[in-house]
C-alpha positions in Angstrom: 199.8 88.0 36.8 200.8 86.7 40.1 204.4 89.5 40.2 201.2 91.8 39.6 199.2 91.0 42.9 202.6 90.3 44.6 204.7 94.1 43.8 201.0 95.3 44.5 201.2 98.0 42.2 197.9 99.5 42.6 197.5 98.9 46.5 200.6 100.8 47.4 200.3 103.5 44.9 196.8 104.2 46.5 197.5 104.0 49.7 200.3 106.5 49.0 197.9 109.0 47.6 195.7 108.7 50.5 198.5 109.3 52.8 198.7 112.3 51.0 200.8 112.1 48.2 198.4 113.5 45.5 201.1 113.0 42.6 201.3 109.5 43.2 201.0 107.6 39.7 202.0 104.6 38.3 204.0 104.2 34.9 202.2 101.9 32.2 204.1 100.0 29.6 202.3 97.8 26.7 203.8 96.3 23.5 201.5 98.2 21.1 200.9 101.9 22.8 203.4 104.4 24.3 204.5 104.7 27.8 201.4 106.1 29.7 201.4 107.1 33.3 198.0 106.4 35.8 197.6 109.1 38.4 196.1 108.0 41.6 193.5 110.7 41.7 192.0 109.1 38.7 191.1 106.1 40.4 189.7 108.1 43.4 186.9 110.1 41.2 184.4 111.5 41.6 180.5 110.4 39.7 180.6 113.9 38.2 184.3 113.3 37.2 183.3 110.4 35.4 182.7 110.4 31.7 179.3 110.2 30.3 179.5 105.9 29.6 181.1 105.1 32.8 178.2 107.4 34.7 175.3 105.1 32.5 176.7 102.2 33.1 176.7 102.8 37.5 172.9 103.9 36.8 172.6 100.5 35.7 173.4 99.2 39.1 170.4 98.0 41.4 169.9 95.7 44.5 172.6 93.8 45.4 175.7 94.7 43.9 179.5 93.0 43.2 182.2 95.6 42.4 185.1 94.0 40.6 188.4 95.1 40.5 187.3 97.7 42.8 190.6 99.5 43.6 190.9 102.9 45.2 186.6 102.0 45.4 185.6 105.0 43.6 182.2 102.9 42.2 181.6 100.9 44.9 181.5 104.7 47.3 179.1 105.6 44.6 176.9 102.7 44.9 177.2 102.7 49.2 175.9 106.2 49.4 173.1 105.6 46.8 171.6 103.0 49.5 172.7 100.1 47.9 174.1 96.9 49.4 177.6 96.8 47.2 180.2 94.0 48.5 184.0 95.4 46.9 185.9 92.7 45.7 189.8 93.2 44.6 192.8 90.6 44.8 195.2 93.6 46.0 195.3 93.8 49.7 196.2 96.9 49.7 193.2 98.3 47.7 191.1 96.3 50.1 192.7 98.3 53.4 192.1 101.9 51.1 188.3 101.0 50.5 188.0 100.0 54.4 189.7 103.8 55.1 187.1 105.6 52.7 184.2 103.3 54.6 183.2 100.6 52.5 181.3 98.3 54.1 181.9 94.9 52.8 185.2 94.5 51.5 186.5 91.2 50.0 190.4 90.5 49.2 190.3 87.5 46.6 190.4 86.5 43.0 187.3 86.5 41.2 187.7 83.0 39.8 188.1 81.9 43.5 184.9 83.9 44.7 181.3 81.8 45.0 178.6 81.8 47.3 176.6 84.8 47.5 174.5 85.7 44.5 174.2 89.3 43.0 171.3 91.6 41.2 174.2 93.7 39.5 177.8 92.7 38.6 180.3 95.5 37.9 183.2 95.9 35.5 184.0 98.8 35.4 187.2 100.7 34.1 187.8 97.6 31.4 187.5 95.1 34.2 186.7 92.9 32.0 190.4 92.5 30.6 190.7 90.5 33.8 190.1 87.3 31.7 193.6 87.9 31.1 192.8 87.2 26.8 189.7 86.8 24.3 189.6 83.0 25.0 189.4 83.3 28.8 186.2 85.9 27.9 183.5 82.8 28.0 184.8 81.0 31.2 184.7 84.1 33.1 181.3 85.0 31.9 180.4 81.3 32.4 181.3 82.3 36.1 179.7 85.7 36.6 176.2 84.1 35.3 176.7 81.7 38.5 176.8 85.1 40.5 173.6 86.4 38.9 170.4 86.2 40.8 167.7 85.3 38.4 167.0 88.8 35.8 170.9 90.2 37.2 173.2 92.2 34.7 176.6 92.2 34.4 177.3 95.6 33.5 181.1 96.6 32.0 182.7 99.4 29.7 185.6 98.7 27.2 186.8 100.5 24.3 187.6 99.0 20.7 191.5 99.5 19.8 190.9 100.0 16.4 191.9 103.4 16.6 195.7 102.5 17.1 195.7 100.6 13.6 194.7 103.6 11.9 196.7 104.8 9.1 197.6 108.1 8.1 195.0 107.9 4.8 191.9 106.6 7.0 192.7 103.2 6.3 192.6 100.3 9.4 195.4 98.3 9.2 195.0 95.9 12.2 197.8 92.6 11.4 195.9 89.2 11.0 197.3 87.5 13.7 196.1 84.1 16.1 196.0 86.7 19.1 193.0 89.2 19.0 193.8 92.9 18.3 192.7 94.1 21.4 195.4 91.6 23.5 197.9 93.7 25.4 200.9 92.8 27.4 201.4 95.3 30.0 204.2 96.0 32.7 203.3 98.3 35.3 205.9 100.1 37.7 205.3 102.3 40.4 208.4 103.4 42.4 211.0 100.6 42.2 208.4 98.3 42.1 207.4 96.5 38.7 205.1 93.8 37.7 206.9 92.2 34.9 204.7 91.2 31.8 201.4 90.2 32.1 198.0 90.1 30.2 195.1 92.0 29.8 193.0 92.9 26.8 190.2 95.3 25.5 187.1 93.9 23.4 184.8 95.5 20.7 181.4 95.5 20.8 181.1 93.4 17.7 182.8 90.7 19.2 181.4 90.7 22.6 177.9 90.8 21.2 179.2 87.1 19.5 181.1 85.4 22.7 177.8 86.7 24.6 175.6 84.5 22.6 178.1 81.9 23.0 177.3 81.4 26.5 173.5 82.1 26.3 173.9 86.2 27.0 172.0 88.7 25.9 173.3 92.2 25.3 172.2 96.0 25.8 174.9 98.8 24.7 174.2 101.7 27.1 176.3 104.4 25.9 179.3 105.2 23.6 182.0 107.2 24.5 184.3 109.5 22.8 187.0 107.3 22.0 186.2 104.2 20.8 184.6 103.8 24.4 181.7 102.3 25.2 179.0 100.3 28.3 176.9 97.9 28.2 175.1 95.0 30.2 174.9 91.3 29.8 172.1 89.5 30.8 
């Protein structure tokens, strides 16, 4: 992860777009899906260009609120002009200096792990942030950590999808290989120019299995919405 936050993949390719380069995009490699490619306008939507579970899960949001992985700060703009009190947390410096150019107020340049202090009514995790744990048995300590953020009745409230759907077979059938890493483990490399991450980790997690690592660490869960595509949002709290 740390070529990741180093190349800063995301920062520059945002800050490129907001310069004005509107087909900025970033090339995304993983071991178990096609090359993809992430344009920069996506990460600098709109509410109403949000789908439908990404747009329940920002209702959600109330009081004081902790946007992780905040990026181009597409949710934490959002949150700002609904009146609330939203401090934008991202490791990637140059995300950080974007959300300070669109007028976020309270903008934070660190890793989550390394963050404590202040607590927070509403944690956000949006956009699978919570494949920031890097793999499934990183999920608990992170949520062991964003509890210790929570003021006393907070939510964390995240979206993720369930990768199912790329084990499907041809007949109907799932065909997902029984293997000590969980199927929804990814190892991406990101380039964007001739800049490149190298291999790192990040994951997606089905809602039958977060439902069971919640309870783990004394978590209860609400699903708010499903999405098209094996999407869905929900809170912990």
């Amino acid at each position: 992860m740390k070529k990741l936050f180093a190349e800063d993949i995301f920062g520059n390719c945002c800050k490129d777009f907001l310069a004005g380069d509107k087909d900025a995009k970033i090339v995304v490699n993983s071991d178990i899906a096609e090359t993809d490619y992430l344009f920069a306008d996506y990460l600098f939507r709109e509410f109403d260009e949000m789908p439908e579970h990404e747009q329940k899960a920002l209702l959600q949001a109330r009081g004081d609120i902790l946007d992780i992985g905040a990026c181009a700060g597409s949710h934490s703009l959002y949150m700002q002009n609904m009146g609330y009190n939203v401090t934008s947390l991202d490791i990637s410096q140059g995300c950080c200096e974007v959300m300070e150019n669109r007028g976020l107020k309270n903008v934070i340049c660190t890793d989550i792990f390394s963050y404590s202090g202040k607590k927070f009514d509403s944690i956000l995790l949006l956009m699978n942030g919570i494949g920031i744990a890097g793999n499934l048995p990183n999920l608990p300590k992170l949520l062991v950590h964003l509890k210790k953020l929570l003021k006393p009745g907070g939510k964390i409230i995240f979206d993720s999808s369930d990768l199912q759907y790329l084990y499907l077979d041809d007949d109907g059938a799932y065909s997902i290989p029984l293997t000590e890493r969980y199927y929804g483990e990814m190892i991406y490399n990101l380039s964007y120019k001739d800049k490149k991450t190298g291999d790192f980790k990040w994951f997606f997690i089905d809602p039958y299995t977060i439902e069971a690592i919640a309870n783990e660490v004394d978590l209860k869960i609400q699903f708010l919405a499903w999405g098209n595509h094996y999407d869905y949002s929900a809170c912990l709290y």
